[in-house]
MARKEDO-861068 format. One line per 2 residues: for each residue y, x, z of N, C-alpha, C. Coordinates in nm, 3 decimals, always signed. Example, Ala and Ser with C-alpha at 12.3 -4.5 7.8 and 13.67 -1.06 7.14 Angstrom:
2
-0.569/+1.319/+0.780/-0.450/+1.230/+0.780/-0.330/+1.320/+0.780; -0.225/+1.285/+0.708/-0.106/+1.367/+0.714/+0.003/+1.290/+0.787
END
This chain:
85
-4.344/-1.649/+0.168/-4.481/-1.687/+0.198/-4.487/-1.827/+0.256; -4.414/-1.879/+0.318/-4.396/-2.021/+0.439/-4.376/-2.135/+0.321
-4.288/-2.085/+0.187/-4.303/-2.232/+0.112/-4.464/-2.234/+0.055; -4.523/-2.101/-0.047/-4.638/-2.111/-0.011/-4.718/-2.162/+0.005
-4.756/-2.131/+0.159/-4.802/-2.182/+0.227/-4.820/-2.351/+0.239; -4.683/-2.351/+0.263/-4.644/-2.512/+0.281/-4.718/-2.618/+0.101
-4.683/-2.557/+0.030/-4.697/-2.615/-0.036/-4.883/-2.594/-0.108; -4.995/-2.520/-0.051/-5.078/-2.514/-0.074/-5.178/-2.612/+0.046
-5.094/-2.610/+0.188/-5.134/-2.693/+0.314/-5.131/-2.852/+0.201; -5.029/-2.841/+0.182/-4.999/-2.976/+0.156/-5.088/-3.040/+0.023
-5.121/-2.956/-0.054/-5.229/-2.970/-0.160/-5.334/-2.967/-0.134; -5.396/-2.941/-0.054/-5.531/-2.935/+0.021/-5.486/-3.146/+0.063
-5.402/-3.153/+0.157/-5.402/-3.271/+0.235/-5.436/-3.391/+0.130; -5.350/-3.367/-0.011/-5.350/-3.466/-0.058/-5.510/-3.457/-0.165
-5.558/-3.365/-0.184/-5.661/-3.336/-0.278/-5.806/-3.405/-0.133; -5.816/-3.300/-0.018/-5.902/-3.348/+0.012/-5.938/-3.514/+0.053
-5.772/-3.554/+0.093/-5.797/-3.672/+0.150/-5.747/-3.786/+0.127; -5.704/-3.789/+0.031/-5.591/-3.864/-0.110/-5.491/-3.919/-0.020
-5.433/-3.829/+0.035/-5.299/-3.889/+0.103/-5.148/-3.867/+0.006; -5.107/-4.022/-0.013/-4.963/-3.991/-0.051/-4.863/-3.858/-0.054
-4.873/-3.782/-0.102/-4.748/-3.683/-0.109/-4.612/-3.662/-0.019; -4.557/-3.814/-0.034/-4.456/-3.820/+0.049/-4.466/-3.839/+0.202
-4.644/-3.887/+0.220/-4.667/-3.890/+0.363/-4.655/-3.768/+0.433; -4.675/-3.678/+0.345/-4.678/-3.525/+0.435/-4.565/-3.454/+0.469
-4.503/-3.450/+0.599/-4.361/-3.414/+0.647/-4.432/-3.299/+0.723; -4.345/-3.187/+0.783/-4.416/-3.111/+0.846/-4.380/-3.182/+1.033
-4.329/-3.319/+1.039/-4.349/-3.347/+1.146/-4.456/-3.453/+1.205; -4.498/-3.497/+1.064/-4.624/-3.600/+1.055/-4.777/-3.554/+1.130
-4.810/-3.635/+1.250/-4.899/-3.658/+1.351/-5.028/-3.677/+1.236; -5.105/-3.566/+1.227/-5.255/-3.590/+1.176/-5.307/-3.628/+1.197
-5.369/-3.713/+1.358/-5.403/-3.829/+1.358/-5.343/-3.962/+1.372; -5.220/-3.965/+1.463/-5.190/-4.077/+1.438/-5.088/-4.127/+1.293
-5.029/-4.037/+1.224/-4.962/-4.099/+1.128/-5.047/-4.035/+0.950; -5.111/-3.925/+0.953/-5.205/-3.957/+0.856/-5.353/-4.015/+0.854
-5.379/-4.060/+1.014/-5.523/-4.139/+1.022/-5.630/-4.005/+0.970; -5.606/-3.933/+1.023/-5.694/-3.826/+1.015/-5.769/-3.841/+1.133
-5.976/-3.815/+1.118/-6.026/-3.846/+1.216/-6.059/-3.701/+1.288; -6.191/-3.683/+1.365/-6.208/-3.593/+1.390/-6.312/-3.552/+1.321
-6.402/-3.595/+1.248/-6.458/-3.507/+1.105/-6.341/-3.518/+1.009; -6.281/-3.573/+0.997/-6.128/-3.533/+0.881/-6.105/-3.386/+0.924
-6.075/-3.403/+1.058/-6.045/-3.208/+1.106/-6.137/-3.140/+1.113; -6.261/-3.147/+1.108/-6.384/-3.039/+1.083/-6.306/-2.964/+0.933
-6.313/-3.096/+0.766/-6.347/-3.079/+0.696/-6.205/-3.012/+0.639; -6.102/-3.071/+0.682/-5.934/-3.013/+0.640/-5.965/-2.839/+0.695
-6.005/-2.816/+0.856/-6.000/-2.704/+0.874/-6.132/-2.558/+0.779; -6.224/-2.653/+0.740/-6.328/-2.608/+0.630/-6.241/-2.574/+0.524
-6.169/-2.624/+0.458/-6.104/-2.600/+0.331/-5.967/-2.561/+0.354; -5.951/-2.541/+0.443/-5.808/-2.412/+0.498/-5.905/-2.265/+0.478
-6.033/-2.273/+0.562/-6.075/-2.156/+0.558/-6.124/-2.123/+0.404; -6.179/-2.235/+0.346/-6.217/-2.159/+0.162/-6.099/-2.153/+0.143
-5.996/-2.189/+0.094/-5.865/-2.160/+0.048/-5.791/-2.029/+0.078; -5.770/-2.078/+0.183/-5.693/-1.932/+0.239/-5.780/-1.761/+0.311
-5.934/-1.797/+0.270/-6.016/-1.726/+0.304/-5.989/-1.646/+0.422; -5.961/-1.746/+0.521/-5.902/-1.661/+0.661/-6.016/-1.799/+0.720
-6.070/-1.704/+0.819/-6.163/-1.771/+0.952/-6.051/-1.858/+1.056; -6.036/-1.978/+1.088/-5.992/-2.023/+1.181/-6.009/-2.085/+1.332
-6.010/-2.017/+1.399/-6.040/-2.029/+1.554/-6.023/-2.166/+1.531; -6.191/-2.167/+1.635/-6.176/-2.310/+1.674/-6.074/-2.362/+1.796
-6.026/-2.256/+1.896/-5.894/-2.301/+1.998/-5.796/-2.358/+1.904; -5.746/-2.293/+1.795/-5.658/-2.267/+1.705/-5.647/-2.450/+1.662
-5.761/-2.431/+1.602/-5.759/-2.579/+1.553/-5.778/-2.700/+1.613; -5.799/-2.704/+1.710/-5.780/-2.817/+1.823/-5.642/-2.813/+1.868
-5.601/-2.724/+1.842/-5.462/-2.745/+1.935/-5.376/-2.808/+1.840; -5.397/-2.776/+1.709/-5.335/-2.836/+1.569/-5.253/-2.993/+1.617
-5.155/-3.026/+1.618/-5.140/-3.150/+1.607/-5.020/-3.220/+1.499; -4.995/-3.136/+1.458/-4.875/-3.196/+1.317/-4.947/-3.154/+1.247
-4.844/-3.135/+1.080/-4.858/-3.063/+0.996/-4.791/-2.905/+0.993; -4.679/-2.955/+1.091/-4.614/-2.811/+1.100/-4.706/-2.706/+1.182
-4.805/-2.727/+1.281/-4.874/-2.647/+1.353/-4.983/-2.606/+1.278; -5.011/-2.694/+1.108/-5.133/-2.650/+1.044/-5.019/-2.555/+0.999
-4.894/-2.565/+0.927/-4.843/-2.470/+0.850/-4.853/-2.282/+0.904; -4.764/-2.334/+0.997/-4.795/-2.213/+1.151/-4.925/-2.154/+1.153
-5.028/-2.198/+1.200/-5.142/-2.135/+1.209/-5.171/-2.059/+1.075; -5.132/-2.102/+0.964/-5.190/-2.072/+0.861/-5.140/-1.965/+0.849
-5.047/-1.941/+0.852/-4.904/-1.811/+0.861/-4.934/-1.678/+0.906; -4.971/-1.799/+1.049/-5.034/-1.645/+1.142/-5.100/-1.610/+1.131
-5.222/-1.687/+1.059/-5.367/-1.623/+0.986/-5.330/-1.519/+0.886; -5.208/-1.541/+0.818/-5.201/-1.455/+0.706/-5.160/-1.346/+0.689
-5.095/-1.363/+0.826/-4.954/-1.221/+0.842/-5.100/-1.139/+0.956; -5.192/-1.200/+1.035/-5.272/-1.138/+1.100/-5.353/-1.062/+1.011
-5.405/-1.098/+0.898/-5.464/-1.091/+0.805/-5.428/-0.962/+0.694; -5.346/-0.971/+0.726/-5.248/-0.843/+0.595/-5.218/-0.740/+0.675
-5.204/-0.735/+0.851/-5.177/-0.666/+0.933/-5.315/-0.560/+0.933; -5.452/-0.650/+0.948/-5.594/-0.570/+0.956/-5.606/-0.488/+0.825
-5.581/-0.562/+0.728/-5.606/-0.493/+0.583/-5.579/-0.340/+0.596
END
């Protein structure tokens, strides 16, 4: 599930916000090293939730600060998610 994941996070990044491919490391700073603003994170965390049709806490997403913590959250949305089912 985690490559996945990883690799659907990462298609979102580059689709919504035409970021280079190779920019996306899962240790890369969303704002300071992809210049992501803070409507960038309204709209990235908007299209986590159509995508992965999981609701994402807004604590959740403020606390976000890599890519690896979007990967993570997403995870835990999913495994939380399959747990309720």
């Amino acid at each position: 599930m985690r490559a996945e994941i990883t690799s659907k996070v990462n298609q979102i990044l580059i689709d919504e916000f035409e970021l280079e491919p190779e920019s996306i490391i899962a240790t890369a700073r969303l704002y300071e090293d992809l210049e992501l603003d803070s409507l960038d994170a309204v709209d990235l965390i908007a299209a986590l939730e159509r995508h992965f049709e999981r609701r994402v806490p807004e604590e959740a997403a403020r606390a976000a600060r890599t890519v690896a913590d979007i990967y993570a959250l997403i995870e835990r949305l999913s495994v939380e998610g399959e747990g309720a089912a």
